[in-house]
N, C-alpha and C positions, 0 to 999 in steps of 0.2 A: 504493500500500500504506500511507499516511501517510492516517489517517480526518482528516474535516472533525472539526475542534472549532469549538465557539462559547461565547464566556464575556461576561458582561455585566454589570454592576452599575449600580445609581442610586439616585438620592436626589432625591425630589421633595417639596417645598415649596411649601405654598398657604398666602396671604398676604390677611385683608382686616383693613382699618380695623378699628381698635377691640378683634381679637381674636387669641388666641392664632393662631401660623402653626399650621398642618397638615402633619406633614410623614410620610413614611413611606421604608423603602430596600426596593428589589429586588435580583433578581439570578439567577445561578447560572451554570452550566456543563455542555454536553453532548458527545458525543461521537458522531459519524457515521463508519461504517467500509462502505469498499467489500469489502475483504477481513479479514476480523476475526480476533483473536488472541487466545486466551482470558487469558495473561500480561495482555497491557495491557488488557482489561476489567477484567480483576480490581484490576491498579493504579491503575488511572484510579478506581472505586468506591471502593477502599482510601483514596486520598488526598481522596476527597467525604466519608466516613466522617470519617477523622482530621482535618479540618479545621471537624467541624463536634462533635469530641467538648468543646470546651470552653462550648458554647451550649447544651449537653443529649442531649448524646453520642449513642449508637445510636438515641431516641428524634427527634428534630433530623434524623438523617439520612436515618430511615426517610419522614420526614413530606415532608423537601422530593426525598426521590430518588421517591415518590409523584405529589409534583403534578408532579415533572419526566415522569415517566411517561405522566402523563396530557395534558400541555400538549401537548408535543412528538408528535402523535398526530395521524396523518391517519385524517381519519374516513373520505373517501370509500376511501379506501384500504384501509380496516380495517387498518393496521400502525403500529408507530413509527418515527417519522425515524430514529433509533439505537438507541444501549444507555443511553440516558439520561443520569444524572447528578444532578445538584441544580437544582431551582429555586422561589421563593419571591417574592411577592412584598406589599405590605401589607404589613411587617413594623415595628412598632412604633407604626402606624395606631389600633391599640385601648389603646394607652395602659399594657398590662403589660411593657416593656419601656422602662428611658432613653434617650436621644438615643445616649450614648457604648455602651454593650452592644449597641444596633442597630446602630449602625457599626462595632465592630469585628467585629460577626458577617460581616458585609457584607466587607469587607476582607477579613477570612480568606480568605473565597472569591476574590479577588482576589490575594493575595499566592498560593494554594496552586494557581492556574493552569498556568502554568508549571509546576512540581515534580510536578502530574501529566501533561501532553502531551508535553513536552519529552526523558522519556528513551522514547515512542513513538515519535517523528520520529527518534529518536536509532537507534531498533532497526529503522526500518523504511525509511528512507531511502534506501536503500542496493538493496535489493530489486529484482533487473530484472524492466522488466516490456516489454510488447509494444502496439500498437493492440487488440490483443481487451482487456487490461486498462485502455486508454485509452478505449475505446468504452463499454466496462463503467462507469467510474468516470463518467462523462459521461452515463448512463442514469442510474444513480443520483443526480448531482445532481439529479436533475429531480427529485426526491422533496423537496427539501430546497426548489428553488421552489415549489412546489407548496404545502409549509408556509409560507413567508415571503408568498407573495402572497394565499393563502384564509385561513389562521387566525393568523398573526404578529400580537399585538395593536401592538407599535410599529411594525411596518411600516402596517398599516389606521391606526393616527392618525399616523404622521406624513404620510401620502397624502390621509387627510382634513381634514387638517388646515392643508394650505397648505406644507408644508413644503418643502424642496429635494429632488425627485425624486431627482436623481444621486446626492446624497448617501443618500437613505434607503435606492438598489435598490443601494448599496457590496457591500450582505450576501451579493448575489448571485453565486453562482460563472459567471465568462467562460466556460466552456465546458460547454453543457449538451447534452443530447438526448432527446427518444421515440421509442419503438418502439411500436408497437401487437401489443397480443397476445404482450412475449413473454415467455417462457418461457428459466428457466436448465436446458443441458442436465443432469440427475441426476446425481448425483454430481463436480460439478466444482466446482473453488472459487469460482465465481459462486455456487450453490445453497446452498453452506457457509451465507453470511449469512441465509438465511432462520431458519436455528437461531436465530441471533442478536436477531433482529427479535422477539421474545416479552420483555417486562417479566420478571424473575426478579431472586433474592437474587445478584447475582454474586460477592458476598464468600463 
């Protein structure tokens, strides 16, 4: 009953001879729920909102809870991994923005992590549950591989790129599964989350 979150941030710097560096930050944070609560969608967006009102408020949020929308999106699947969130990345790339306002925009998203997951784990932790909702959540990861191994762009370059395997598949949740063909039975709280699965204003 505790959704996957995922939160990221970085800051990359290209470097040659003779000229200024190159640098830009990303980031964001999303939320993946097996069994979803309308409460914590709404405070999980609330606190993407509020964290991003000092970089250009409602406008800021709208922009990166967009591309979060869209990134985090399986195509073969036609659905979203979750309920979204924020994400951006290029940010300060084009030059209308200084080093230090890129970063702490960046940060923000970084310091307001925690203060939005942390009282959902706190509300939902607790929640018993059974093997049909362990089997459940374990179908659902596979959604979330599914993203990290066809459309993840740091998962495809750090794979392409030589990197440390083990390190890069970390993202990956230990217990996954498929089912072919199925189907959640109507009206149960497996089916609930299909609600959920549709991009909307959830504030």
């Amino acid at each position: 009953h505790v959704p996957t979150s995922h939160a990221n941030v970085r800051l990359f710097s290209a470097e040659k001879a003779g000229e200024e560096p190159v640098w830009w930050f990303g980031g964001g944070f999303d939320l993946t729920p097996f069994y979803p609560f309308l409460e914590d969608v709404r405070h999980w967006h609330r606190s993407a909102r509020a964290l991003c009102e000092p970089f250009g408020g409602d406008e800021r949020y709208q922009a990166h809870k967009r591309w979060c929308d869209e990134y985090f999106f399986l195509k073969h699947r036609n659905e979203p991994r979750g309920v979204g969130g924020l994400f951006f990345d290029d940010h300060g790339a084009d030059g209308k923005v200084d080093f230090d306002a890129a970063f702490a925009m960046t940060r923000s998203v970084g310091d307001a992590f925690l203060p939005a997951y942390t009282p959902i784990i706190e509300r939902r932790r607790d929640t018993p549950y059974g093997e049909r909702e362990r089997d459940f959540q374990a179908y659902r990861r596979g959604r979330y591989v599914e993203f990290n191994l066809v459309y993840d762009r740091g998962t495809l370059f750090g794979l392409q790129s030589g990197g440390r395997t083990e390190s890069i598949l970390m993202s990956l949740p230990p217990r996954v599964r498929w089912e072919y063909a199925y189907a959640p039975e109507p009206g149960s709280d497996e089916a609930r989350l299909q609600q959920y699965l549709v991009p909307r204003d959830w504030i």
